[in-house]
Backbone as JSON, one array per atom type, in Angstrom:
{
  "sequence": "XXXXXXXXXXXXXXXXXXXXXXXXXXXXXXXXXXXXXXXXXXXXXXXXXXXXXXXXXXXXXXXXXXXXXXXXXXXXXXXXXXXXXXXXXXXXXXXXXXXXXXXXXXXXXXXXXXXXXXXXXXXXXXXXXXXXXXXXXXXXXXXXXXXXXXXXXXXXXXXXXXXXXXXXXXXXXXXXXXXXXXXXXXXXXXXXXXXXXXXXXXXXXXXXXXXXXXXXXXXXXXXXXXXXXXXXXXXXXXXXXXXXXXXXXXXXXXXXXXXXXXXXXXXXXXXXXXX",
  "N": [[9.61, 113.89, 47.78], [7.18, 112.79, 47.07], [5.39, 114.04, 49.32], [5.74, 116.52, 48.6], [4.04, 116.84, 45.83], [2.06, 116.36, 47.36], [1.76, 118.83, 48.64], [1.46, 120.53, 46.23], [-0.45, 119.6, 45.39], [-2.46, 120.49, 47.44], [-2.14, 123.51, 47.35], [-3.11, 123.91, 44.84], [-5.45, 123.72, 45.25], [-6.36, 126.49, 46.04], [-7.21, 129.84, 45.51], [-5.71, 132.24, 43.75], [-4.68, 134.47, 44.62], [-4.67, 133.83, 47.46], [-2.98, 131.31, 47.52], [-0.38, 133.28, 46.54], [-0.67, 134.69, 48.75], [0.16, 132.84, 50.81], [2.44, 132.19, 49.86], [4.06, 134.03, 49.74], [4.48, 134.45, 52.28], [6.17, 131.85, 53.76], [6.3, 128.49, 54.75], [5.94, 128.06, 57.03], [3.31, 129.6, 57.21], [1.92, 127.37, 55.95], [0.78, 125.51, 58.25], [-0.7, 127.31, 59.63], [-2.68, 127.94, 58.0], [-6.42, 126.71, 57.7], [-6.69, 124.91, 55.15], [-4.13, 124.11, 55.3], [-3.73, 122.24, 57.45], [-5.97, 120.36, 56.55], [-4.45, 119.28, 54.92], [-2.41, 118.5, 56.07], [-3.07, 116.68, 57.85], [-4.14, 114.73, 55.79], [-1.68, 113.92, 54.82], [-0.54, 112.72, 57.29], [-2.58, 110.25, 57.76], [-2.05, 109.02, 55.01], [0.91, 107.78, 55.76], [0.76, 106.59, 58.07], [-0.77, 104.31, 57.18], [1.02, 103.99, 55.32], [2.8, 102.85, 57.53], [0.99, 100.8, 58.33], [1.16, 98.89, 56.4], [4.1, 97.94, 56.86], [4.21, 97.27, 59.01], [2.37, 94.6, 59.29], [2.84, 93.43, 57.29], [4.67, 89.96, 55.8], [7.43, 88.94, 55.1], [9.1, 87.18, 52.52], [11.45, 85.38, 53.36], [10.68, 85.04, 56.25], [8.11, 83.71, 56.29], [9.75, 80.96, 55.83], [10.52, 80.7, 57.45], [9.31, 80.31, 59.6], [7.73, 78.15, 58.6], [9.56, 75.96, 58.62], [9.97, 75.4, 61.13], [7.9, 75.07, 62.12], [7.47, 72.19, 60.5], [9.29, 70.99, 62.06], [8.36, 70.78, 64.47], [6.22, 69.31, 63.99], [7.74, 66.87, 62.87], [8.63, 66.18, 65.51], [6.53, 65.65, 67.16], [5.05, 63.54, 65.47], [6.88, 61.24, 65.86], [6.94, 60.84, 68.4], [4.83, 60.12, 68.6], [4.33, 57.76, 66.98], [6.35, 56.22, 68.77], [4.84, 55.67, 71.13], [2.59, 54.46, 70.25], [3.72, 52.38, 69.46], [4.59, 51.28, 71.81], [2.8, 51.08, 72.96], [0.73, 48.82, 71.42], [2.8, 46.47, 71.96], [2.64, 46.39, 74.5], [-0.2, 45.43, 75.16], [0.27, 42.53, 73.04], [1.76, 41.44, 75.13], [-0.1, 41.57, 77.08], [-2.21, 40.07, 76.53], [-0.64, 37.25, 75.93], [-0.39, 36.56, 78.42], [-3.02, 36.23, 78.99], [-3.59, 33.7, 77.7], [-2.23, 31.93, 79.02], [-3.96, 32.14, 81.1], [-6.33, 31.61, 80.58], [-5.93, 28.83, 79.18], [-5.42, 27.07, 81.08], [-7.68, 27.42, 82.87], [-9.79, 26.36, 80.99], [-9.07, 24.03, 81.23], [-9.15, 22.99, 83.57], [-11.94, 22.99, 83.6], [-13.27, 21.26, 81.51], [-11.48, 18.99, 81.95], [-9.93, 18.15, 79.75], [-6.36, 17.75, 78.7], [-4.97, 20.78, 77.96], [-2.82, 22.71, 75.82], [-0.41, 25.13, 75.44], [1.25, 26.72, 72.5], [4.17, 28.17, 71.72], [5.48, 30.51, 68.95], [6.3, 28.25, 67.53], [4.48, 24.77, 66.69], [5.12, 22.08, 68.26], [5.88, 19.86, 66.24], [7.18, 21.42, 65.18], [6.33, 23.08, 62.84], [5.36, 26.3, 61.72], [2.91, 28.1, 63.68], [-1.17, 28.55, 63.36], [-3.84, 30.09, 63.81], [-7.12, 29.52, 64.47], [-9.04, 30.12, 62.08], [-6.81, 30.33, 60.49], [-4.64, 31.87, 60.1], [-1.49, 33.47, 60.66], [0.16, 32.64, 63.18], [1.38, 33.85, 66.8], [0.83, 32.72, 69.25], [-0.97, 29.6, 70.84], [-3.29, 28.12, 72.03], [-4.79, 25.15, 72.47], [-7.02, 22.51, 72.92], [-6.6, 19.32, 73.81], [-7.51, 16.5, 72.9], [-6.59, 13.81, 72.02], [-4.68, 13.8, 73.79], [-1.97, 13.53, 73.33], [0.31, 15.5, 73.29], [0.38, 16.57, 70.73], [-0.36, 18.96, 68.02], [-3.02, 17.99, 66.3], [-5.64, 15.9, 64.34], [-8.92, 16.34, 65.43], [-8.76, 17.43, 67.55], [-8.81, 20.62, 68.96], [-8.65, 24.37, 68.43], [-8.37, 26.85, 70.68], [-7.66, 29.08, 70.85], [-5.49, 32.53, 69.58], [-2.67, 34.12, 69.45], [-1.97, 36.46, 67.3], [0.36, 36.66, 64.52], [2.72, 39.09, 65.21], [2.33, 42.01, 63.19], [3.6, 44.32, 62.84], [6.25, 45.47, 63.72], [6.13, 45.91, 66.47], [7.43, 44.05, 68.42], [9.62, 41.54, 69.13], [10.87, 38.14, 69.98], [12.37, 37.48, 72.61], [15.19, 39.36, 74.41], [16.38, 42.46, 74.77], [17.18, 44.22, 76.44], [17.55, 43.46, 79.44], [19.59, 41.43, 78.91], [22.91, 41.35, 77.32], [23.87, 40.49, 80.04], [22.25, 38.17, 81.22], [19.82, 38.5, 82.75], [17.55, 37.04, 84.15], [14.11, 37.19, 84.84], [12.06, 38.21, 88.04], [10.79, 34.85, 89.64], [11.62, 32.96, 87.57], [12.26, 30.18, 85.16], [14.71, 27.98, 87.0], [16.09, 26.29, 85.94], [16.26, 26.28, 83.31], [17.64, 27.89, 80.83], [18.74, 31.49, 79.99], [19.37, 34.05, 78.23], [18.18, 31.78, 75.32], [20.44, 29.47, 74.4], [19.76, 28.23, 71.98], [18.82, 29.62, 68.74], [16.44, 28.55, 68.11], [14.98, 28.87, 70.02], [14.45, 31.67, 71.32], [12.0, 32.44, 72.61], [11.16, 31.26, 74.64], [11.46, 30.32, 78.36], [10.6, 27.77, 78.67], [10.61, 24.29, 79.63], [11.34, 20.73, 78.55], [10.39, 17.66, 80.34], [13.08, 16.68, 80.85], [14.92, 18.6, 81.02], [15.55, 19.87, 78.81], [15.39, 23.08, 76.28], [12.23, 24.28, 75.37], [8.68, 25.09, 73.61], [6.51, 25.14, 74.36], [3.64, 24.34, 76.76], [2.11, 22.17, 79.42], [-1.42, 22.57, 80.33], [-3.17, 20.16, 83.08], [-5.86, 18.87, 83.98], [-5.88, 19.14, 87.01], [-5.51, 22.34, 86.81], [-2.61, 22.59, 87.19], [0.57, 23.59, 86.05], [2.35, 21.47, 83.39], [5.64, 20.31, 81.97], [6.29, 18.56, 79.07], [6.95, 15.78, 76.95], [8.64, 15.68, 73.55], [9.1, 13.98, 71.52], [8.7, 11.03, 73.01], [5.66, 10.93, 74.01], [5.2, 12.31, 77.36], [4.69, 12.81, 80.95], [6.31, 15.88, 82.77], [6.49, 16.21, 86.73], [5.05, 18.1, 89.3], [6.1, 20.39, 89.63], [7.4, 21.15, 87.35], [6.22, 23.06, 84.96], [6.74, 25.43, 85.09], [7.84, 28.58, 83.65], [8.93, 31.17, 81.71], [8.01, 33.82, 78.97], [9.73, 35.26, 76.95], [9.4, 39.21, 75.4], [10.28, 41.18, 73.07], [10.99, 45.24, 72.32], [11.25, 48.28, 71.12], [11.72, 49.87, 73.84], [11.81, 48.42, 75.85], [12.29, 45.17, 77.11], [9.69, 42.62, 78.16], [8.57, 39.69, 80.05], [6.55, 37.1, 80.76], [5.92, 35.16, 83.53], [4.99, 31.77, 84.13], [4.31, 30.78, 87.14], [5.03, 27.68, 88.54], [2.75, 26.92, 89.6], [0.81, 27.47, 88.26], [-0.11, 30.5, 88.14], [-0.06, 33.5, 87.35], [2.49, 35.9, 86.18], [3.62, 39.37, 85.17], [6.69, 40.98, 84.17], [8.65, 44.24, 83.34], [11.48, 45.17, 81.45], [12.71, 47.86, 81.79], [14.55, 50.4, 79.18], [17.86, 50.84, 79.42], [17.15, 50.34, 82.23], [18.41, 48.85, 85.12], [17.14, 46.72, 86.35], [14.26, 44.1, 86.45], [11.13, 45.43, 86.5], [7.42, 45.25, 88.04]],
  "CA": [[8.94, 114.08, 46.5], [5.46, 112.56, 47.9], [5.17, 115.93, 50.44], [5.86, 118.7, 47.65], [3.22, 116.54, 45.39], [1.05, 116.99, 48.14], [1.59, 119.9, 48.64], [1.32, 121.51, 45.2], [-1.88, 119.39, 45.11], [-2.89, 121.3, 47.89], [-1.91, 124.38, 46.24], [-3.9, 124.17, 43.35], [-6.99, 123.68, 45.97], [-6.44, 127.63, 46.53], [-7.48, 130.99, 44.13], [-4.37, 133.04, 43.08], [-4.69, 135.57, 45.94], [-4.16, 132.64, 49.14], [-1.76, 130.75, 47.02], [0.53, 134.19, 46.86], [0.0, 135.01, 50.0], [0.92, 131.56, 51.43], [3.8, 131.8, 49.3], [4.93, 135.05, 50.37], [4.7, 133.66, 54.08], [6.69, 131.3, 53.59], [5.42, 127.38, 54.92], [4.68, 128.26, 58.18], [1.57, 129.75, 57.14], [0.67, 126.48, 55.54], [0.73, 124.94, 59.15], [-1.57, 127.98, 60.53], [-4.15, 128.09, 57.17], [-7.12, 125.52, 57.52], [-6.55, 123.82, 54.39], [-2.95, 123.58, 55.43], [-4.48, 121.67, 58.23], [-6.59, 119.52, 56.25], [-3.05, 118.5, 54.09], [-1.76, 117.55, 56.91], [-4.3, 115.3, 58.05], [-3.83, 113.67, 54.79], [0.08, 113.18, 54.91], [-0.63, 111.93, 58.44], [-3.41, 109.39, 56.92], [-0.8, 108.33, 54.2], [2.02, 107.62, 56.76], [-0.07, 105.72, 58.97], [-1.17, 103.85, 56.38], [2.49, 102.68, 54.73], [3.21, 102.02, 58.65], [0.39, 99.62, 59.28], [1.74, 97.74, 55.66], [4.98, 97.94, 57.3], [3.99, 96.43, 60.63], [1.7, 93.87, 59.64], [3.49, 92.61, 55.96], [5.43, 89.46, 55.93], [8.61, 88.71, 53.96], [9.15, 85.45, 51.94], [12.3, 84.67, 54.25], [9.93, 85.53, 57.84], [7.06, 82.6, 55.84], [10.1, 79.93, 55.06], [11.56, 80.66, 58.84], [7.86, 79.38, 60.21], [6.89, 76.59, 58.05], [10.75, 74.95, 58.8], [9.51, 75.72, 62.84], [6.5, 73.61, 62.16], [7.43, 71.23, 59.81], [10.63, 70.79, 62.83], [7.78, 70.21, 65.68], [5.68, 68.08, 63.52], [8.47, 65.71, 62.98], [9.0, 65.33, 66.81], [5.34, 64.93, 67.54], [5.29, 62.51, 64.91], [8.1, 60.17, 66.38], [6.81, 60.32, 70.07], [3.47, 59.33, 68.31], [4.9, 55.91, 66.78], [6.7, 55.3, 69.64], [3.82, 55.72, 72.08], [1.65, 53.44, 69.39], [4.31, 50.61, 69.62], [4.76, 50.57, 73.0], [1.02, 50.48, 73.63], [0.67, 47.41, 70.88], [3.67, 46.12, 72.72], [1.89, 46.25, 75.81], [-1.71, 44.87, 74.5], [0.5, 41.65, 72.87], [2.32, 40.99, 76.41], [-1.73, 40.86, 78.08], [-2.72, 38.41, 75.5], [0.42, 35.74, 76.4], [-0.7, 36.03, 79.45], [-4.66, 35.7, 79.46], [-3.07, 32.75, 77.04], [-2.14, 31.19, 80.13], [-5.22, 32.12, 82.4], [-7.51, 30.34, 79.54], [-5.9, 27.61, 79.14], [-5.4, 26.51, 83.17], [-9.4, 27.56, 83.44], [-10.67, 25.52, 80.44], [-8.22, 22.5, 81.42], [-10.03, 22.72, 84.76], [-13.55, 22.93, 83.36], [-13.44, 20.63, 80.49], [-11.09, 17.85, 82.26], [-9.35, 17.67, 79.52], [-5.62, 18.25, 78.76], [-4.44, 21.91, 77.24], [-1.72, 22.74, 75.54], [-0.15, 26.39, 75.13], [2.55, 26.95, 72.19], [4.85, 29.88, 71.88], [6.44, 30.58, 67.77], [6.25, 27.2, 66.39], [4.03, 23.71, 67.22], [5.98, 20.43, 68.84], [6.47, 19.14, 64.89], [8.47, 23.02, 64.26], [5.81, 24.05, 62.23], [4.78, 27.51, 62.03], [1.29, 27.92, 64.04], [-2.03, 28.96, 62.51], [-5.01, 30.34, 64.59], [-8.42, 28.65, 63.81], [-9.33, 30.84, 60.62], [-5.87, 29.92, 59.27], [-3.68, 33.26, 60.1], [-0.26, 33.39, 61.45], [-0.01, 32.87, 65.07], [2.43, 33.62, 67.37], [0.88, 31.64, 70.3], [-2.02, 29.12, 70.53], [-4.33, 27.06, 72.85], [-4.96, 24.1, 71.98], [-7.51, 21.35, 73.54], [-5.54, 17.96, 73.33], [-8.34, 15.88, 72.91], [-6.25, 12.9, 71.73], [-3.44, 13.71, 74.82], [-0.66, 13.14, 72.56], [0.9, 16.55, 72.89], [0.05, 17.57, 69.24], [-1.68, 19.57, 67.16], [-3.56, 16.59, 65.09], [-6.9, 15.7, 64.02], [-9.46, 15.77, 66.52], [-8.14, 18.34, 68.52], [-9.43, 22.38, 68.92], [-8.07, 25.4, 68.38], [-8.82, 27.17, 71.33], [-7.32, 30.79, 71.08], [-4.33, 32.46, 69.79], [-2.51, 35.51, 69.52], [-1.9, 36.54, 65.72], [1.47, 37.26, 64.63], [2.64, 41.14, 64.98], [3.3, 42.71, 61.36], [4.34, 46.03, 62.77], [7.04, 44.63, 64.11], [6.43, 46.22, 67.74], [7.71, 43.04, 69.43], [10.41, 40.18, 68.95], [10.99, 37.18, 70.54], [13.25, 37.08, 73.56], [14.9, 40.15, 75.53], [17.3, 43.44, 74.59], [17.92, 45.45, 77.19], [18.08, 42.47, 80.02], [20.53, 41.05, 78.37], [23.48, 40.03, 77.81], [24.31, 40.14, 81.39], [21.15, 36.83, 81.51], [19.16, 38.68, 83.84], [16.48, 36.2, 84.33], [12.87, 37.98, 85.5], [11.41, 37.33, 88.87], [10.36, 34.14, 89.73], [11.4, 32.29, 86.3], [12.17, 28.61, 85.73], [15.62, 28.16, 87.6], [16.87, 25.44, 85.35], [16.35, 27.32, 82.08], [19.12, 28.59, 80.13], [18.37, 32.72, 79.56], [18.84, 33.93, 76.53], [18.36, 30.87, 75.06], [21.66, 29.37, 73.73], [19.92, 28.15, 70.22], [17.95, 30.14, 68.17], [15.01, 28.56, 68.28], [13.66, 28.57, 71.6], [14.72, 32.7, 72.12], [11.22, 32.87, 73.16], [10.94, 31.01, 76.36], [12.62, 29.48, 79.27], [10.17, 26.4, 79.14], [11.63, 23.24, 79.38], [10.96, 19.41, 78.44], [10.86, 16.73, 81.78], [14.8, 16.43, 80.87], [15.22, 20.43, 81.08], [15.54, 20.61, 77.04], [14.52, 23.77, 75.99], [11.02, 24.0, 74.95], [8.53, 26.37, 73.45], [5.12, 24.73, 74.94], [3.65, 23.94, 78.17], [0.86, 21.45, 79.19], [-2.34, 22.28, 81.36], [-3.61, 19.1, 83.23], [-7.63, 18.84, 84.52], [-6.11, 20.25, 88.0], [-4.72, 23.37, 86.79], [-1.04, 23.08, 87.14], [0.87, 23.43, 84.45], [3.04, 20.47, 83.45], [6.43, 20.17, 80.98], [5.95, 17.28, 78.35], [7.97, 15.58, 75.69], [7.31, 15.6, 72.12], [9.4, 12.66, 71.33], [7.81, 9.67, 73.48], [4.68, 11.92, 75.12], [5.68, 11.84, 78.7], [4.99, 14.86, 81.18], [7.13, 16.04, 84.11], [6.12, 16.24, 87.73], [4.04, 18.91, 89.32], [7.13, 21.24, 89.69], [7.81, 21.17, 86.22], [5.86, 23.3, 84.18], [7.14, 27.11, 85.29], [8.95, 29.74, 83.0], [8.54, 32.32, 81.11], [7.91, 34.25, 77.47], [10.08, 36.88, 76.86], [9.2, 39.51, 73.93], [11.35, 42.94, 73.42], [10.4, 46.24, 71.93], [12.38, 49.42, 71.22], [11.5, 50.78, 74.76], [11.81, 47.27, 77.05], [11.57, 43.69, 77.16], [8.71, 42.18, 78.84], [8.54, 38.51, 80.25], [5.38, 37.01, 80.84], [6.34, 34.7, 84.0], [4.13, 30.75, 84.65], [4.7, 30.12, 88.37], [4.77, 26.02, 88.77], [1.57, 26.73, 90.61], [-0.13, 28.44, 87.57], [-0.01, 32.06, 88.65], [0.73, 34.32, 85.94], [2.93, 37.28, 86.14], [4.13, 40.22, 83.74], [7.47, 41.96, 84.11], [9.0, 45.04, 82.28], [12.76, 45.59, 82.21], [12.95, 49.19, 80.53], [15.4, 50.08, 78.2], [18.59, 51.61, 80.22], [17.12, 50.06, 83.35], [18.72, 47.49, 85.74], [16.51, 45.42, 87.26], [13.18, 43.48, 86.01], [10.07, 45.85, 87.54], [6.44, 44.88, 87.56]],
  "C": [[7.43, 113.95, 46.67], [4.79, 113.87, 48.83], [5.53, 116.7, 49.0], [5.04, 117.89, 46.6], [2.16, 116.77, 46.02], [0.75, 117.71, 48.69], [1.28, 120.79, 46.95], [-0.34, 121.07, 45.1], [-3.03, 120.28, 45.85], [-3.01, 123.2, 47.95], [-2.99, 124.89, 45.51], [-5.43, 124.27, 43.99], [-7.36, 125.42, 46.14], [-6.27, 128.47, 46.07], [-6.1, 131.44, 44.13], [-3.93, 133.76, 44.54], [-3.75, 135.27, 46.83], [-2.91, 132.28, 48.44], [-0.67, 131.98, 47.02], [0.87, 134.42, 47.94], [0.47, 133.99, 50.91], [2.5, 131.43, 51.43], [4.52, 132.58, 49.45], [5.64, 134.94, 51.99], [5.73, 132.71, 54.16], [5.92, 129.71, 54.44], [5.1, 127.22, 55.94], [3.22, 128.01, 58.38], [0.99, 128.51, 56.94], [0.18, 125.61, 56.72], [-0.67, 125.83, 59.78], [-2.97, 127.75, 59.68], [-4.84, 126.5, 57.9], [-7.01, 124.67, 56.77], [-5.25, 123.2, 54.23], [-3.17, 122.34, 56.54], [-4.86, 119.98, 57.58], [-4.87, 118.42, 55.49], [-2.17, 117.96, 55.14], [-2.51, 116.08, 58.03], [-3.86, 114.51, 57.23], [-2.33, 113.11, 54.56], [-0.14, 112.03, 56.2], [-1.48, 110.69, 58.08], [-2.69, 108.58, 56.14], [0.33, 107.57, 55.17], [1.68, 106.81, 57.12], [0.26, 104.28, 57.95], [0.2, 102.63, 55.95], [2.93, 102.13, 56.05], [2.77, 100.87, 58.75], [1.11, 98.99, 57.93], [2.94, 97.65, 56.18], [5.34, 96.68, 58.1], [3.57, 95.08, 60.15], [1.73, 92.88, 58.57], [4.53, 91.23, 56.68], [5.98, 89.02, 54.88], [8.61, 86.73, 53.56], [10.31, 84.58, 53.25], [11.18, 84.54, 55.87], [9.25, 83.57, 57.47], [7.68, 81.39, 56.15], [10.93, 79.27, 56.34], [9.96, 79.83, 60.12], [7.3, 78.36, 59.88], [8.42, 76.27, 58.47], [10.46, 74.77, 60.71], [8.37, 74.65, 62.69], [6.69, 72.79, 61.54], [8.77, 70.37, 61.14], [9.85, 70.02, 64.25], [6.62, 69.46, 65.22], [6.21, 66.51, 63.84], [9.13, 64.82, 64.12], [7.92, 64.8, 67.3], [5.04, 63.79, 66.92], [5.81, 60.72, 65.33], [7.62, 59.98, 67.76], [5.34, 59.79, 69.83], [3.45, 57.54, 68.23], [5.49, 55.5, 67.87], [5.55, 54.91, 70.82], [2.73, 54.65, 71.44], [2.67, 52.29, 69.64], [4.38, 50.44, 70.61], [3.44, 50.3, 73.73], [0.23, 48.62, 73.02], [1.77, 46.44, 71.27], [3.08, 45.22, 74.04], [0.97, 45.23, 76.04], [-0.84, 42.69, 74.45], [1.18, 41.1, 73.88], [0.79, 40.36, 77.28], [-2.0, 39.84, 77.17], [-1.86, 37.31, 76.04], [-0.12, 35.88, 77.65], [-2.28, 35.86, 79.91], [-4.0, 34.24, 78.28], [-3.23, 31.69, 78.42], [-3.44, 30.56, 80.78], [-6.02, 30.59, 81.7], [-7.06, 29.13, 79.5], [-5.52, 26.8, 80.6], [-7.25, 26.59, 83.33], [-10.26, 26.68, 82.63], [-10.04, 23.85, 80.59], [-9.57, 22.62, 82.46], [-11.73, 22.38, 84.63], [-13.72, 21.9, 82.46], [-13.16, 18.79, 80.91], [-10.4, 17.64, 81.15], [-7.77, 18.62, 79.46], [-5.24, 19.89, 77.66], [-3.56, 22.32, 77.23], [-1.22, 24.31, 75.36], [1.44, 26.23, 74.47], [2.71, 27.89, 72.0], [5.93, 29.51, 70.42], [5.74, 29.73, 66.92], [4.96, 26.12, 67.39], [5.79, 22.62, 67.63], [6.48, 19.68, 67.56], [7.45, 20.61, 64.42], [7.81, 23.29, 63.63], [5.47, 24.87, 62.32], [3.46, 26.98, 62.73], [0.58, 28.9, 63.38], [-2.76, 29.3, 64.15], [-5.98, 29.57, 63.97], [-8.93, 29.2, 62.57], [-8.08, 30.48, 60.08], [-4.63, 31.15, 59.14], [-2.66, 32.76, 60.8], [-0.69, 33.77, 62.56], [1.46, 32.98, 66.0], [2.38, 32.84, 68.78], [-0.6, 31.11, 70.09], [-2.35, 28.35, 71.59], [-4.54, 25.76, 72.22], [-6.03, 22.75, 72.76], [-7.21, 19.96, 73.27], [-6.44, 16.99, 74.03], [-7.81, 13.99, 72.64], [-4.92, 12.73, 73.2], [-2.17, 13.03, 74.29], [0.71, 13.91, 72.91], [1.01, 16.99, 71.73], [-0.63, 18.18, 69.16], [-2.06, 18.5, 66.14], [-5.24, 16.55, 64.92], [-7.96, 15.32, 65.4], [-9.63, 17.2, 67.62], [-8.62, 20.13, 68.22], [-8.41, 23.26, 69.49], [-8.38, 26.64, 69.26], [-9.11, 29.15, 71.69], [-6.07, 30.75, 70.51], [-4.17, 33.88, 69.63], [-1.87, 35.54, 68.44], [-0.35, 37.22, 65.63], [1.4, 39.36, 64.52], [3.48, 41.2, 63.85], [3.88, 43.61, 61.69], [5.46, 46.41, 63.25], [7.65, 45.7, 65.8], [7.28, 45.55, 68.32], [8.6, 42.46, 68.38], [10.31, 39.27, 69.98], [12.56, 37.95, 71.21], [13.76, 38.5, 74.36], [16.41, 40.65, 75.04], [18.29, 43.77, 75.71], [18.11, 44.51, 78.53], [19.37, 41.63, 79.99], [21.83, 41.83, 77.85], [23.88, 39.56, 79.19], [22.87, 38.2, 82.33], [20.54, 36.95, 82.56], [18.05, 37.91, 83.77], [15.17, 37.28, 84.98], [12.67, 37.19, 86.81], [10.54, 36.01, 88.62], [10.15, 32.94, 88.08], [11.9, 31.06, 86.77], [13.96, 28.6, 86.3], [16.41, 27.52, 86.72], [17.18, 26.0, 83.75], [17.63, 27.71, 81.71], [18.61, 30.06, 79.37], [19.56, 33.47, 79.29], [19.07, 32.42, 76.39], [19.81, 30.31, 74.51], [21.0, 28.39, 72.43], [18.77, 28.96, 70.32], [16.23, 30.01, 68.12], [14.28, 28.44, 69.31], [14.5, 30.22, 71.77], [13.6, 32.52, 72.92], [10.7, 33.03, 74.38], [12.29, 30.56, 76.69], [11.45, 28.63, 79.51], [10.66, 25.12, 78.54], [10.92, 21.74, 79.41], [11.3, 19.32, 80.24], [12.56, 17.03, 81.73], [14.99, 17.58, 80.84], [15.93, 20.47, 79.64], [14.41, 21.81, 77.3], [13.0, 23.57, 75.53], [10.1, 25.28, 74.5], [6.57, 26.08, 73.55], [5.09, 24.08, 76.19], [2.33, 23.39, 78.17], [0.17, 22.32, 80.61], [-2.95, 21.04, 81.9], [-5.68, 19.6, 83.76], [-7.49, 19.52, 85.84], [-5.4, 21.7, 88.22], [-3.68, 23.7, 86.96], [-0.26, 22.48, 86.08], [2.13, 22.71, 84.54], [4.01, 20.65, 82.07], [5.95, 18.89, 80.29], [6.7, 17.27, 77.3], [7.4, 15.73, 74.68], [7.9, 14.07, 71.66], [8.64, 11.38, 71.68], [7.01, 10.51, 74.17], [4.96, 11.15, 76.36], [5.4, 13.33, 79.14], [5.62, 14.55, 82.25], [6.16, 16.08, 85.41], [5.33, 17.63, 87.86], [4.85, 20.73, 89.48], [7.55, 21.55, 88.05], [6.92, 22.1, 84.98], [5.65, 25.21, 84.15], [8.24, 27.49, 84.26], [8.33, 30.15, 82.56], [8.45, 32.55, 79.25], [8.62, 35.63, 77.75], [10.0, 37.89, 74.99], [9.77, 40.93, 74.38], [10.79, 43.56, 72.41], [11.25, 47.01, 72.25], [12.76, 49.95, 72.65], [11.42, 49.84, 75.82], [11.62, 46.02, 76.44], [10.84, 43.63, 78.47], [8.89, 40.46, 79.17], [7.26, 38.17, 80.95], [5.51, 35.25, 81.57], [4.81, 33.48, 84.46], [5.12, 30.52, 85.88], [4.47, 28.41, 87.73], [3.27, 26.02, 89.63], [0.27, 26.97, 89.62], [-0.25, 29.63, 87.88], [0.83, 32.5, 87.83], [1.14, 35.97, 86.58], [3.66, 38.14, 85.07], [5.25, 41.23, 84.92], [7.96, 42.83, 82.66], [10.57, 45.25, 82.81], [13.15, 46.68, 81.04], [14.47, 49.18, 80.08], [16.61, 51.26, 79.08], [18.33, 51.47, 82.21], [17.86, 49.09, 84.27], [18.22, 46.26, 86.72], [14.81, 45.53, 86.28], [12.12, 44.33, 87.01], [8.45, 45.04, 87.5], [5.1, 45.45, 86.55]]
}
């Protein structure tokens, strides 16, 4: 219908005479005349034309089949984002427990006096604070009175603030239950803890009671101590570990008896404690 419109249009372009004799010819001719020519230019022009909208249109279904494609590889980039963010704040709160350590063995040594490092709670079970007054999940302490408390008198040396984002827990997933202990932990220890409140470590009173603090002395080796009658253990006595887990590993954050701090990782589906 579009061709014999554009053709009559082309038609009407031509006196009485041409138009007869075109029409006597039959439509050949209109291929040989010039202005048959030009009309076909213009069909060809048209054609084109609805092709390229053809080619280069897109349908509502094509639109709804590409945004579900990206909204599909969003939601995985997304997820390997958070996990890659927790296991890095994961990471970060494992170096802290253990410059925990360093500091307090280096300012025992410099100061002369005794330093204390707790892990959760204090020696009375109360939650710990940092020096501004925030939740802590571990703390320094300069034990200026040598009691083994936190009491009047006494400085707040450092701590590591609790985690809200809840990268980390206390104690150890994917190690467990088989009680794989980390290299070089305390031997006497009981791992996982068997009560609740000591998951965190394997440090232990003189009498190998659990425990969830460890003393520094003036010559840098780190000593067990009671809370009951203050008493500390021998020079062997003040090794184990912190263990804290995360979707993607537990970590243990190992005190030699010598002071020498080490960090293991025991990934998640792995079987053995690496470094």
């Amino acid at each position: 219908m579009r061709k014999s419109r554009q053709l009559a249009a082309g038609l009407e372009q031509l006196d009485l005479s041409e138009r007869k004799t075109l029409l006597n010819q039959g439509p050949a001719s209109l291929k040989r005349s010039p202005r048959s020519a030009d009309l076909s230019r213009v069909q060809m022009g048209l054609t084109h034309r609805t092709c390229a909208r053809r080619e280069f249109g897109v349908t509502l279904l094509e639109l709804v089949v590409v945004l579900a494609i990206i909204g599909v590889f969003s939601l995985i980039s997304m997820t390997l984002m958070e996990g890659g963010l927790e296991d890095s704040r994961a990471k970060a709160a494992v170096r802290d427990f253990a410059d925990l350590f360093m500091l307090a063995r280096s300012e025992a040594i410099r100061t002369g006096d005794n330093h204390l490092v707790f892990f959760e709670k204090d020696a009375q079970d109360q939650p710990l604070t940092s020096a501004t007054g925030r939740a802590a999940a571990a703390v320094v302490i300069r034990d200026a009175n040598e009691n083994g408390k936190i009491d009047t008198g006494d400085s707040n040396i450092a701590s590591v603030l609790v985690d809200n984002t809840g990268s980390l827990q206390w104690g150890a997933t994917f190690a467990g239950p088989a009680a794989l202990k980390a290299p070089n932990d305390n031997v006497v220890a009981t791992f996982p803890a068997t009560s609740a409140d000591f998951t965190c470590c394997t440090l232990t009173e003189p009498d190998d009671d659990p425990a969830r603090w460890v003393m520094f002395q003036p010559d840098g080796i780190p000593r067990s101590f009671s809370i009951d009658a203050f008493a500390t253990g021998d020079l062997s006595s003040g090794g184990g570990a912190v263990y804290v887990t995360s979707s993607e590993r537990d970590f243990a954050v190992v005190l030699t008896p010598l002071g020498t701090v080490r960090v293991h990782a025991h990934p998640k589906g792995g079987t053995a404690w690496v470094n």
